[in-house]
C-alpha positions as CSV (number, residue, x, y, z in Angstrom):
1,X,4.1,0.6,-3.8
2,X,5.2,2.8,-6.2
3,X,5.3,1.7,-9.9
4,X,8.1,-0.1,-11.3
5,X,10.2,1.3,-14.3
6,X,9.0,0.1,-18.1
7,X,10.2,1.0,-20.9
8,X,13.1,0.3,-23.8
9,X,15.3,1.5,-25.9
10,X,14.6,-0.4,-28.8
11,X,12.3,-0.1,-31.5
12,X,9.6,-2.6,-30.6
13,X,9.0,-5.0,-27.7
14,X,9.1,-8.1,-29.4
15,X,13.4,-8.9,-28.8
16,X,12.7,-8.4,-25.4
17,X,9.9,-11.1,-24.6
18,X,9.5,-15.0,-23.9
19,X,11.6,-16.8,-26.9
20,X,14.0,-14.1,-28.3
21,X,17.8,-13.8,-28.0
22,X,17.5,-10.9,-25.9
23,X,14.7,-11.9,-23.2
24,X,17.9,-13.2,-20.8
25,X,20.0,-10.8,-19.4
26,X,22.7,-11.8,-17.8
27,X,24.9,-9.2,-16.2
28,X,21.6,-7.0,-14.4
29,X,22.3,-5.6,-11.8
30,X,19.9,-3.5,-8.7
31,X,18.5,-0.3,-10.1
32,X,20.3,0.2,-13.3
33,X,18.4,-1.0,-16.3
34,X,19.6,-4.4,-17.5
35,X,21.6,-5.2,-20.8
36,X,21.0,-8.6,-22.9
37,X,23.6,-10.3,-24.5
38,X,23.6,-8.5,-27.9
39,X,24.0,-4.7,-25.5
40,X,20.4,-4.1,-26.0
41,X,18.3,-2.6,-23.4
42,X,15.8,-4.9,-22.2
43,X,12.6,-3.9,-20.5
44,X,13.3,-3.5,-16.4
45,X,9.8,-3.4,-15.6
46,X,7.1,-5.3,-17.2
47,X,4.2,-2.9,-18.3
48,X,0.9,-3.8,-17.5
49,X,-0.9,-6.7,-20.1
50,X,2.5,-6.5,-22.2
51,X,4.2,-9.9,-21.6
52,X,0.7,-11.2,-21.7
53,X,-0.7,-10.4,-24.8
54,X,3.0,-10.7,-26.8
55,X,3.1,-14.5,-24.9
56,X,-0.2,-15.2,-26.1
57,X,0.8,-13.9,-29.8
58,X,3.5,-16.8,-29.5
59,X,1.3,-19.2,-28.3
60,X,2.7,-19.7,-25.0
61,X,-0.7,-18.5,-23.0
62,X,-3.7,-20.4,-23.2
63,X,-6.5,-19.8,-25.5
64,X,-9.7,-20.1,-24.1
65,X,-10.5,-23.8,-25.4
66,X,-7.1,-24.8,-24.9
67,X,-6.8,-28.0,-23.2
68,X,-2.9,-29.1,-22.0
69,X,-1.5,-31.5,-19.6
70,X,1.6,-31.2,-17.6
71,X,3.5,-33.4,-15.4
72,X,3.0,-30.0,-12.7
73,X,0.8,-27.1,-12.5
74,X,1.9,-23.9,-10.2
75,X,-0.5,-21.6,-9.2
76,X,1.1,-17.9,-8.7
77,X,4.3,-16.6,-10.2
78,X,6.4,-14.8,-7.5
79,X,9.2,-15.7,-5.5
80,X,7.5,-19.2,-4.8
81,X,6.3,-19.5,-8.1
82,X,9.4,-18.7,-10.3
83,X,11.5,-21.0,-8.3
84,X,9.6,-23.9,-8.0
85,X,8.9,-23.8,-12.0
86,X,12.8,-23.2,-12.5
87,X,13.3,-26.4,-10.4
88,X,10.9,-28.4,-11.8
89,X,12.2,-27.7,-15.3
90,X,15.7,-28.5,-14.1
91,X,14.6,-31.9,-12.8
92,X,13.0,-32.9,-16.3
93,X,9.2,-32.5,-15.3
94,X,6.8,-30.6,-17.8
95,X,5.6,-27.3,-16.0
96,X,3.1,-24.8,-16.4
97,X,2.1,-22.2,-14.1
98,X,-0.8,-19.6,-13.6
99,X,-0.4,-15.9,-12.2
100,X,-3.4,-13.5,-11.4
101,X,-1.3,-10.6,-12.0
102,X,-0.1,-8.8,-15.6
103,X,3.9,-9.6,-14.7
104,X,5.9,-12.1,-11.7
105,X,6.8,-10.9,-8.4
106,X,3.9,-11.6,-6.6
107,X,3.0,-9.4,-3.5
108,X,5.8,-7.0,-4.9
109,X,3.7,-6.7,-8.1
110,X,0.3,-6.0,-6.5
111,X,2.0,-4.1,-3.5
112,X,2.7,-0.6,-5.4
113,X,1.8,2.0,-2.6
114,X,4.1,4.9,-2.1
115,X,6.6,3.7,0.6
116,X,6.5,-0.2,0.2
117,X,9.6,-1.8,1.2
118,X,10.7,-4.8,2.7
119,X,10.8,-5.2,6.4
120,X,13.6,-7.6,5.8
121,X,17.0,-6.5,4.7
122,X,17.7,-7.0,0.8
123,X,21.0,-8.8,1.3
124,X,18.8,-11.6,3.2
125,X,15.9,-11.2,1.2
126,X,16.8,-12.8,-1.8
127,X,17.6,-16.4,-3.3
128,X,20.5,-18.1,-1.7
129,X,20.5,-21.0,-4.0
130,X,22.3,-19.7,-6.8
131,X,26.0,-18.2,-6.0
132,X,26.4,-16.7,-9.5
133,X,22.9,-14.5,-9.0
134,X,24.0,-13.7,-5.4
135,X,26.9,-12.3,-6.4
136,X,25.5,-10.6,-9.9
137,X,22.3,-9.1,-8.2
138,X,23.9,-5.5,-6.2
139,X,21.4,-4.1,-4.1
140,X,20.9,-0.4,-3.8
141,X,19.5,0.0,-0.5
142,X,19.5,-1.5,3.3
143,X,16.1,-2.7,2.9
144,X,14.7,-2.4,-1.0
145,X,11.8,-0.5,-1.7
146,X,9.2,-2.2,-4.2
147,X,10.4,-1.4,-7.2
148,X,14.0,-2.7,-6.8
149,X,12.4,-6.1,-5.6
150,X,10.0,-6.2,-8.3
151,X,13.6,-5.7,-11.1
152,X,14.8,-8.8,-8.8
153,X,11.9,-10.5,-10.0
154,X,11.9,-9.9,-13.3
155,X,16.0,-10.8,-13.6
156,X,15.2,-13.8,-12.0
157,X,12.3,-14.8,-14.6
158,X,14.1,-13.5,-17.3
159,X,18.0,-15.2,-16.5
160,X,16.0,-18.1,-16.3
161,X,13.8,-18.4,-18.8
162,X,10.6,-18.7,-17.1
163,X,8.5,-16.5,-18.8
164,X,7.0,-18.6,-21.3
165,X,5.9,-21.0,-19.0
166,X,3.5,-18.6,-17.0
167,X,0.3,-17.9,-18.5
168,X,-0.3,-14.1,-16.9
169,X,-3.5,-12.0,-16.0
170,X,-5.3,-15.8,-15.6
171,X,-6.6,-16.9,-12.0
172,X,-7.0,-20.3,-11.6
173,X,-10.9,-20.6,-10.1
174,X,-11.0,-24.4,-9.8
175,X,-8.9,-27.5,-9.4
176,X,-10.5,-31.2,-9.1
177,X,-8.7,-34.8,-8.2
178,X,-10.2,-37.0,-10.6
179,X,-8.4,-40.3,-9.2
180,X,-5.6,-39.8,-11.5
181,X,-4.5,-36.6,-11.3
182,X,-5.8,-32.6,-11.4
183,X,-8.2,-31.2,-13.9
184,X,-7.6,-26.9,-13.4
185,X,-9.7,-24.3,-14.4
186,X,-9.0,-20.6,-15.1
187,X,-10.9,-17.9,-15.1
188,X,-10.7,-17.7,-18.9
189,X,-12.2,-21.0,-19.3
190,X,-8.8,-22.8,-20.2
191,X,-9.1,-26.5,-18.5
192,X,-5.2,-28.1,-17.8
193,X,-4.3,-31.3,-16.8
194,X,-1.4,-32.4,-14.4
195,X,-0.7,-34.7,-12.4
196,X,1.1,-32.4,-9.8
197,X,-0.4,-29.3,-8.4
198,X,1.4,-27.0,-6.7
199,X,0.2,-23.6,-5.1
200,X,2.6,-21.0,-4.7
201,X,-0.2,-18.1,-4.4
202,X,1.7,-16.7,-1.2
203,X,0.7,-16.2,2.2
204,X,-0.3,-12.5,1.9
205,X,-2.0,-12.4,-1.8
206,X,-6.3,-12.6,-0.7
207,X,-6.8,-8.9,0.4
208,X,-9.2,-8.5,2.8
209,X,-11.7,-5.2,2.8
210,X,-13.2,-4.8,5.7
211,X,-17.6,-4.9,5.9
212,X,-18.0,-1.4,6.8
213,X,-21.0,0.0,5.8
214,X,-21.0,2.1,2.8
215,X,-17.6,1.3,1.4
216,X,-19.6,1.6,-2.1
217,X,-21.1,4.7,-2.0
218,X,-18.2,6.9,-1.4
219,X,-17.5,8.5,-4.7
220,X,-14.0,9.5,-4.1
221,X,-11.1,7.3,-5.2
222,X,-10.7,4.4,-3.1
223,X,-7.5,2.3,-3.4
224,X,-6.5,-0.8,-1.2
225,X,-2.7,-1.1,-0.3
226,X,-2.9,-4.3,-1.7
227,X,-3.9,-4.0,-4.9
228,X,-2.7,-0.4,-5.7
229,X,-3.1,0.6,-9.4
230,X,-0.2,0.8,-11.7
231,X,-0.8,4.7,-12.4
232,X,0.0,7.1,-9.2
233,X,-2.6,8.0,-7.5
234,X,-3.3,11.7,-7.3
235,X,-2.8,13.0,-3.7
236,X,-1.2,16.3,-4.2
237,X,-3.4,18.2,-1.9
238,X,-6.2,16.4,-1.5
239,X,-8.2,15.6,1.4
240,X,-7.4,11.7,2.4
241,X,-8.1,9.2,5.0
242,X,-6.0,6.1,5.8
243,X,-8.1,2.7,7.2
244,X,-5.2,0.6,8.9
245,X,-2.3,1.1,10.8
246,X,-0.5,-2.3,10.4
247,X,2.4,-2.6,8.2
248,X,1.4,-0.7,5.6
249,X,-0.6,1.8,6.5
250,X,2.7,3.2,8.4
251,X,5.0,2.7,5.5
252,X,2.3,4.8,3.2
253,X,1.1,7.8,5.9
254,X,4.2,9.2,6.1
255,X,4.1,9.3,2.0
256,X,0.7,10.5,1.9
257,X,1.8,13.0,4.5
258,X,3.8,14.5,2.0
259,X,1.9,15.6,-0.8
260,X,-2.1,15.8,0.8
261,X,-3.7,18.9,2.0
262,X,-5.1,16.4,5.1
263,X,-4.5,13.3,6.1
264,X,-6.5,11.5,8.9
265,X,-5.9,8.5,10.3
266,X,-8.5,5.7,11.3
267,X,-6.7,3.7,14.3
268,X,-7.8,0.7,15.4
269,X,-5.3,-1.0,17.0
270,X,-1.9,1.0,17.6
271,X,0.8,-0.9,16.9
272,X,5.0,-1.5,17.5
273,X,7.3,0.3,15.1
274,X,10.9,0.4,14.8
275,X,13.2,2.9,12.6
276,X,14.0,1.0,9.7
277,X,17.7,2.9,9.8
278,X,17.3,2.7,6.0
279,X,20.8,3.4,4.0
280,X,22.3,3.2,0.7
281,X,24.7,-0.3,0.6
282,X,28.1,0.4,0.5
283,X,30.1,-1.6,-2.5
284,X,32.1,-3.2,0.2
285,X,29.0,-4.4,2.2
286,X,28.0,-6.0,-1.1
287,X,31.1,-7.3,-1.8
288,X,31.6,-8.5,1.5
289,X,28.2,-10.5,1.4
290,X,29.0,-12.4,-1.8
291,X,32.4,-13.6,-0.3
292,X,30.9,-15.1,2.9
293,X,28.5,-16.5,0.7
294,X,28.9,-20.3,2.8
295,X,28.3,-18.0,6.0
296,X,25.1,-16.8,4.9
297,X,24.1,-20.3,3.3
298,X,25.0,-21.8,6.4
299,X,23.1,-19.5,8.8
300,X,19.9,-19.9,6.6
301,X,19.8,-23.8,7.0
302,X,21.2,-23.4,10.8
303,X,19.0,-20.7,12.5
304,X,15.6,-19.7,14.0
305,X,14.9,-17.1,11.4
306,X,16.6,-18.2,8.7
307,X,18.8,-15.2,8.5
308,X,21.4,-14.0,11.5
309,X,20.1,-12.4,14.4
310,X,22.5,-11.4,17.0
311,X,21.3,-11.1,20.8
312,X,23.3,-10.9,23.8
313,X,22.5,-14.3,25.2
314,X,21.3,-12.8,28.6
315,X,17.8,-12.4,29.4
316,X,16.5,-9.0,30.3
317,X,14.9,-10.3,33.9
318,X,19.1,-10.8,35.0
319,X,20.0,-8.3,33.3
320,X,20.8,-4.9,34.9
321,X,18.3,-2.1,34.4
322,X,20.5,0.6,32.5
323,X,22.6,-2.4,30.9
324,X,19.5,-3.4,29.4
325,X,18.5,0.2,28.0
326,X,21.8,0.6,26.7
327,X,21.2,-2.4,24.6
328,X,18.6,-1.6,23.3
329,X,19.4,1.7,22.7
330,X,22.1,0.5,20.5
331,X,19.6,-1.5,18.4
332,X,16.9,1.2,18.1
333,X,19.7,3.2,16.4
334,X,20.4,0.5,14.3
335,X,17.4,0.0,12.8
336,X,14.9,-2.9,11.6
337,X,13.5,-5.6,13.5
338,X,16.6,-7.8,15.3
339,X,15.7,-5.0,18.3
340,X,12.8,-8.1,19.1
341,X,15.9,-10.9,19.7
342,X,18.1,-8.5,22.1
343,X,17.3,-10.4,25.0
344,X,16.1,-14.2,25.3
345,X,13.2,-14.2,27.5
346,X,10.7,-11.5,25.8
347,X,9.1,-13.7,23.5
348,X,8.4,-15.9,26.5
349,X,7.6,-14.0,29.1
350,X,5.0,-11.4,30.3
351,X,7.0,-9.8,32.5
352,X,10.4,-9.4,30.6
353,X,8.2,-8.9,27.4
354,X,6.8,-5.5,29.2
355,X,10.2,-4.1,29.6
356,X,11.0,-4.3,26.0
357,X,7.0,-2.7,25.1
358,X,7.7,-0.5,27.3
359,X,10.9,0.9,26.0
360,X,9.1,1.2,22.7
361,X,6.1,3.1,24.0
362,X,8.7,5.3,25.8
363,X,10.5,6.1,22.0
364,X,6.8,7.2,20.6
365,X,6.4,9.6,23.4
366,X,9.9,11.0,22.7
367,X,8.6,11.4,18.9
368,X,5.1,12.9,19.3
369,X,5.0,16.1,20.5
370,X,1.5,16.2,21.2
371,X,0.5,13.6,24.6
372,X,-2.8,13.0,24.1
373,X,-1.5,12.1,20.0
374,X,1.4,9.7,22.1
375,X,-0.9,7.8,24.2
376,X,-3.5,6.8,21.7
377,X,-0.2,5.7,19.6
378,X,1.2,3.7,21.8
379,X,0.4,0.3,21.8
380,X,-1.2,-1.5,25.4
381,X,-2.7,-4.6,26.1
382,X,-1.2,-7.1,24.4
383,X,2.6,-8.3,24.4
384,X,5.2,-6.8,21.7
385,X,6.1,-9.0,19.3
386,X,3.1,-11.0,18.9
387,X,1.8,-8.8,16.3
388,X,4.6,-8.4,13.2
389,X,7.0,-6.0,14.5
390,X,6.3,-2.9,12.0
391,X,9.3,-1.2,10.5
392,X,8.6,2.4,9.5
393,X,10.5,5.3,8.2
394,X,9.1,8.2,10.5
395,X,5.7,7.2,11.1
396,X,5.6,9.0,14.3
397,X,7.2,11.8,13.9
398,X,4.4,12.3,10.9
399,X,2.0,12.7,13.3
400,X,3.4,16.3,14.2
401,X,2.4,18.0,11.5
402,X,-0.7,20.3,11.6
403,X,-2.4,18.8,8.7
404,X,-1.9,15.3,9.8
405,X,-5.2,14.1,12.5
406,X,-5.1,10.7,14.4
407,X,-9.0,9.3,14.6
408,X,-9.0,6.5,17.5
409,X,-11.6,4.2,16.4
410,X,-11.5,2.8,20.3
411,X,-13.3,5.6,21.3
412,X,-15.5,6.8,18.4
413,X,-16.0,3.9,15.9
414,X,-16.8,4.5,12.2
415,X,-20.5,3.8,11.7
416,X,-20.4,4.4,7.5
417,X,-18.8,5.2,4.7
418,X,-20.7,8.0,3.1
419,X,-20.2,9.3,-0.8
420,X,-18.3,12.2,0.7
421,X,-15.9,10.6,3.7
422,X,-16.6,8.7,6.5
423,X,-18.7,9.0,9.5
424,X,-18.1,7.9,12.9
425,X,-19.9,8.2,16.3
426,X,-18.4,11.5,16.9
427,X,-17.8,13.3,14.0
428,X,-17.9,13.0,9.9
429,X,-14.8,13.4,7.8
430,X,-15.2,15.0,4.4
431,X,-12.6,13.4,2.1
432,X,-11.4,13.1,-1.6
433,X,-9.2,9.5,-1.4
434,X,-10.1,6.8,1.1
435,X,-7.3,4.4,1.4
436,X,-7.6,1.0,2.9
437,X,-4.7,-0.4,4.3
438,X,-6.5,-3.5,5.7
439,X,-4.3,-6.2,5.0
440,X,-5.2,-10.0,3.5
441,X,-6.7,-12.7,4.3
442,X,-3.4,-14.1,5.5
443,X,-2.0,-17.6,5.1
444,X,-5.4,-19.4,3.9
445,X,-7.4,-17.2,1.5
446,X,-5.5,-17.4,-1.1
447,X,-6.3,-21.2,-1.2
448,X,-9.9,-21.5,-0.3
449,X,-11.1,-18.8,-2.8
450,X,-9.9,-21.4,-5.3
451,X,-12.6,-24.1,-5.5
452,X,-10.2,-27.4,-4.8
453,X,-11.7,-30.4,-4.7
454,X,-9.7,-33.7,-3.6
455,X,-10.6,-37.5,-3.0
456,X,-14.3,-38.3,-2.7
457,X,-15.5,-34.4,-3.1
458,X,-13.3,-33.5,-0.6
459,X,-13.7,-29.5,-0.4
460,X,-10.7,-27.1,1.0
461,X,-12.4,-24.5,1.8
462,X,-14.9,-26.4,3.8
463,X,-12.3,-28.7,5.6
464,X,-10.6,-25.7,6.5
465,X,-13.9,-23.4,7.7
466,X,-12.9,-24.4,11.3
467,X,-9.2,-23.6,10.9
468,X,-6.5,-25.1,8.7
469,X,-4.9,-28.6,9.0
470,X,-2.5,-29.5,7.1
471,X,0.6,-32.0,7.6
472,X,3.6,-30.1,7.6
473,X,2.1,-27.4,5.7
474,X,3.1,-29.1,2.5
475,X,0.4,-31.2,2.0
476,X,-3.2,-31.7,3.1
477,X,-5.0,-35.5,3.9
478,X,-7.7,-35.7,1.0
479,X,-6.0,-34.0,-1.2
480,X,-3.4,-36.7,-3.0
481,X,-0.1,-35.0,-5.2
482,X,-1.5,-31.2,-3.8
483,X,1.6,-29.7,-2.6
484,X,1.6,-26.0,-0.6
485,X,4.6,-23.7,-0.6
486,X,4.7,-21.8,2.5
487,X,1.4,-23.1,3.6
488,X,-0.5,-22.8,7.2
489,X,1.2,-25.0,9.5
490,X,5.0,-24.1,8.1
491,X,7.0,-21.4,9.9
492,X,6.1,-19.3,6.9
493,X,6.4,-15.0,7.9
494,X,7.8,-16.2,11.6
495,X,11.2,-16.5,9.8
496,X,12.3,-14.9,6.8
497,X,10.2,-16.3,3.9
498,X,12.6,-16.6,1.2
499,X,14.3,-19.2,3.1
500,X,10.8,-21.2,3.7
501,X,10.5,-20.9,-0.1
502,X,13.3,-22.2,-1.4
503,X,13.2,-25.3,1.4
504,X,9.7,-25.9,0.6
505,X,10.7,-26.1,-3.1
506,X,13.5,-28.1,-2.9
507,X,11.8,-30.7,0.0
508,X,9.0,-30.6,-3.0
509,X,11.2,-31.3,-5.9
510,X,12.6,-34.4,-4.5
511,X,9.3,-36.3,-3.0
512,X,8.0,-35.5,-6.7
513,X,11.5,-36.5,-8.0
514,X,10.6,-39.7,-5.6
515,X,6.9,-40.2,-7.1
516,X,8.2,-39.9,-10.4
517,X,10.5,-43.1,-10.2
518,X,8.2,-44.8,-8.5
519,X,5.1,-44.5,-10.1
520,X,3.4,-43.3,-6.6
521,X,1.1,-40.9,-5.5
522,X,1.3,-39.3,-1.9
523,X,-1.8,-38.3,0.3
524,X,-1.0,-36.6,3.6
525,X,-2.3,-39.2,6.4
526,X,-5.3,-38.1,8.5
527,X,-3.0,-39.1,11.8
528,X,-0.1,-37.6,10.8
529,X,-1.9,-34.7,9.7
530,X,-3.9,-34.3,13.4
531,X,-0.4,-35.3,15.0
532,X,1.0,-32.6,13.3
533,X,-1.5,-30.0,14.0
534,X,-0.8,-30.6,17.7
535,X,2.6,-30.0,17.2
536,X,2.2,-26.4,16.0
537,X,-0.3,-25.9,18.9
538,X,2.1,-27.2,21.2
539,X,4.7,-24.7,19.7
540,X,2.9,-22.0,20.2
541,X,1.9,-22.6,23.7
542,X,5.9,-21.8,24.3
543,X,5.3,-18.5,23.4
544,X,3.1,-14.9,23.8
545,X,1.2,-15.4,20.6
546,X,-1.8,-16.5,22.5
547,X,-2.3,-13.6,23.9
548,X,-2.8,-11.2,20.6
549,X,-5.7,-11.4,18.7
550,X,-3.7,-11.0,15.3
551,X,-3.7,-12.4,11.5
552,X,-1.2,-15.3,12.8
553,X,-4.7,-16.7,14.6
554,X,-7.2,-14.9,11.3
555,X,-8.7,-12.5,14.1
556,X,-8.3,-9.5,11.7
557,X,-10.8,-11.3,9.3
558,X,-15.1,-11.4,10.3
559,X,-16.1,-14.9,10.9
560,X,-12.1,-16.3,10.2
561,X,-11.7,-19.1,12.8
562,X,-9.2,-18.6,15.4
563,X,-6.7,-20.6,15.1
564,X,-3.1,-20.1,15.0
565,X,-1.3,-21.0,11.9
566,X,2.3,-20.4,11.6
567,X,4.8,-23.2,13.3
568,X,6.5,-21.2,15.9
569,X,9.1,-23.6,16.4
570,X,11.9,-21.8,14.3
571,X,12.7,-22.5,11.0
572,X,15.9,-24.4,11.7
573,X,13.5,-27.2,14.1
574,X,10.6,-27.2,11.5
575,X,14.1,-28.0,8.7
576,X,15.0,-30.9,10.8
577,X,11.7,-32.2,11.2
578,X,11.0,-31.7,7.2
579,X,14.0,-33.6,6.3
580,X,13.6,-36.8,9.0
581,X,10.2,-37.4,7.1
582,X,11.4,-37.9,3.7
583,X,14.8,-39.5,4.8
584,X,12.4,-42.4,6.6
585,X,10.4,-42.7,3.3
586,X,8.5,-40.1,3.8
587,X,6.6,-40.7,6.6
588,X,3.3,-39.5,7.0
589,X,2.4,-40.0,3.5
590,X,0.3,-43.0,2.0
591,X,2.1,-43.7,-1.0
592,X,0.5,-45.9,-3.7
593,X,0.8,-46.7,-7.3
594,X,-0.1,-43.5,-9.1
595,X,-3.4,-44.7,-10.5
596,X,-4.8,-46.5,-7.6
597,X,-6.1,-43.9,-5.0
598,X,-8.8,-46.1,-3.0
């Protein structure tokens, strides 16, 4: 993602941190550069260590033989994060949390590689929860490129105080049950107490780098998408090779394309793209989502995705053939991802599912001029749609230019990584910047890279080796008052993730709310848990996923077991089913007095 802006125009940084009159804006909008109170210019991107080190100067970080206990701990500090710590404050419970990264935001802080955006649009990515922030917040663009999401951030942290509650640059590497609550451990040697802990460390935070031999001997530079540094990376006309072709290896190409002497492109697996039909937003288009405000509200709590999505109601297989095209015609034009939800029977099945890849493989062959380039693009064997849907801004067409090369690692696989490029079976590539765009460990590593240890010695990571379990995806059996925000087993990415956020923190809020006046703690039960695990199986036996080996089931990770993780169900079922266990007393939870846990 590209950097975010930093900077002030005030003499020194101090008026614009944690504590001082100025650190809450509170007319910011999109891209401009927010104002405090007093007119002054606040900072609108957090430079790298800055709120650190000034938080620590006011004692709001942890020294290293600090030892503090909280009513609740949250681990990470983006979307999840912030909102969970500004609820927990609201509701009277001391907070602290812990963030890996130099600033909030998340994935939008670490994701900094020319070209990020999201894949959902702005005016749906975003808190829904607060009116006044809906309204104040004006978007600049369709869908937001990184930087504008990580300003969003930042308002958000900053309109609500937050900032001194998050200890920054600090990864939490350990956190034990000790029969009455949570001893944590960071990475600076800082132990916290709590009696709540809470992860919020995102579904798409572990990156993953793939074991390819060599990888450390290449003497070039070597960035990962997901972890991109803070200062550009020198491309202009350099010689550079791309690992990855998911979602953000074809939002950065087409960037790279533009300044690099050569690009080539290590392909794996091809996969489904859609124009993003990327625009500025209109003032009326903004105005006109804060005054349906309800609307929106409604459709988030009401609908599979969490967000609108208009199909036609018809299913392609009864649909006439050039009806069908014209459809989706009309959508491809359109741009982003509702193309997928044109017609009710593709997620389901095979045969009306190849219609709609096949109208996509037909669009890449329009935009390639080269066929041999086209074919080797286009995506076969497995169904569109069980993969996430890429949405790209002329990823295809980047593929006609001369100095742009597509390497299909089907039919010559790379063998090493040498100091000077990469070698396959067929042929060496000399080059100056190799970029890995090899996504995460999605959904689970962010959790089992942390050494958590419940009831009895319990381990995560080792209850989890053969897949996750998890009741609900809130909470896992052995691990009493552990709470997970978007974790495996929740609809999490299948719907839009904002909406699983602020759900998850609310349904959180009020069990803890619950535990709090009654002096309980809650422990997922092993049946519920297994019950529940079942459930999502069950769910996703309704669909194509099954036939995609994809991060929804951890195939893109070596020795990741193969289940699949996401609730399928839509987040509107998965809302219903959330809100039927706490309103009978939260079923599927032992609850018992807070210091009794035998």
């Amino acid at each position: 993602m590209a950097a975010a802006c930093s900077g002030v125009g005030v003499a020194g940084l101090g008026a614009n941190l944690p504590g001082s009159a100025t650190g809450s804006a509170s007319n910011t909008t999109g891209p401009g550069p927010p104002e405090s109170s007093t007119g002054m210019t606040v900072l609108a991107g957090i430079p790298d260590r800055v709120i650190a080190e000034r938080s620590r100067e006011k004692g709001y970080a942890l020294g290293e033989d600090a030892r503090v206990e909280y009513d609740a701990v949250v681990i990470g500090a983006g979307f999840a994060g912030l909102h969970m710590l500004s609820e927990l404050r609201g509701s009277g419970f001391t907070c602290h949390a812990f963030e890996a990264g130099g600033g909030v935001g998340g994935t939008w802080y670490w994701n900094r590689y020319p070209g990020a955006r999201c894949d959902i649009e702005s005016l749906d990515y975003c808190y829904l929860h607060d009116r006044d922030l809906h309204r104040e917040w004006r978007w600049s663009e369709r869908f937001a490129g990184q930087p504008e999401i990580l300003r969003y951030a930042e308002h958000v942290a900053r309109r609500r105080g937050l900032l001194p509650l998050i200890t920054f640059d600090t990864r939490v590497t350990a956190a034990e049950f000790d029969g009455s609550g949570w001893l944590v451990r960071t990475e600076h040697g800082a132990e916290v107490r709590c009696r709540f802990l809470i992860t919020a460390a995102g579904c798409m935070s572990a990156v993953h780098t793939p074991g390819i031999p060599g990888l450390d001997d290449f003497r070039g530079t070597r960035p990962h998408t997901g972890r991109w540094p803070r200062e550009p990376v020198d491309l202009a006309g350099k010689r550079v090779g791309v690992i990855g072709t998911g979602s953000s290896g074809i939002q950065v190409i087409p960037e790279i394309a533009k300044s690099a002497a050569e690009v080539v492109v290590f392909q794996r697996t091809p996969n489904f793209s859609v124009p993003s039909g990327n625009r500025p937003l209109t003032d009326a288009e903004l105005d006109r989502a804060a005054d349906t405000y309800d609307d929106r509200v409604e459709s988030a709590r009401t609908t599979r995705f969490g967000h609108p999505v208009t199909g036609t109601g018809r299913a392609i297989l009864d649909t006439d053939p050039d009806t069908a095209l014209a459809e989706l015609e009309a959508r491809w034009a359109a741009g982003g991802t509702h193309i997928v939800a044109t017609f009710t029977d593709t997620g389901r099945d095979l045969d009306a599912n190849a219609r709609l890849a096949d109208f996509f493989r037909a669009k890449i062959r329009q935009a390639v001029a080269d066929p041999g380039t086209a074919e080797r693009l286009a995506p076969t064997g497995y169904p569109i749609g069980t993969k996430r849907l890429c949405v790209d801004t002329g990823y295809f067409d980047t593929f006609n230019a001369d100095h742009v090369r597509l390497v299909d690692l089907r039919a010559e696989p790379i063998e090493r990584v040498t100091a000077d490029g990469v070698r396959t079976t067929a042929a060496e590539y000399p080059l100056d910047v190799l970029v890995l765009a090899t996504g995460y460990d999605t959904f689970t590593g962010a959790l089992t890279r942390i050494d958590i240890t419940g009831r009895d010695g319990a381990e995560l990571a080792a209850r989890w080796a053969g897949g996750p379990r998890s009741y609900l995806g809130l909470a896992v059996a052995g691990f009493p008052n552990l709470f997970t925000i978007t974790g495996p087993g929740s609809t999490m990415v299948l719907s839009n993730v904002l909406r699983a956020i602020e759900h998850h923190v609310t349904w959180i809020r009020d069990l803890l709310v619950h535990l709090r006046e009654t002096d309980a703690t809650a422990e997922a039960e092993t049946a519920a848990q297994d019950d529940w695990v079942e459930q999502v199986a069950a769910a996703a036996a309704k669909t194509l996923y099954g036939h995609t080996d994809s991060y929804y089931l951890g195939a893109n990770v070596e020795g990741k077991a193969r289940v699949f993780m996401p609730y399928a169900g839509g987040l509107d079922t998965y809302r219903r089913i959330c809100d039927s266990v706490a309103e009978d007393g939260y079923r599927g939870f032992r609850l018992t007095p807070a210091r009794v846990t035998a």
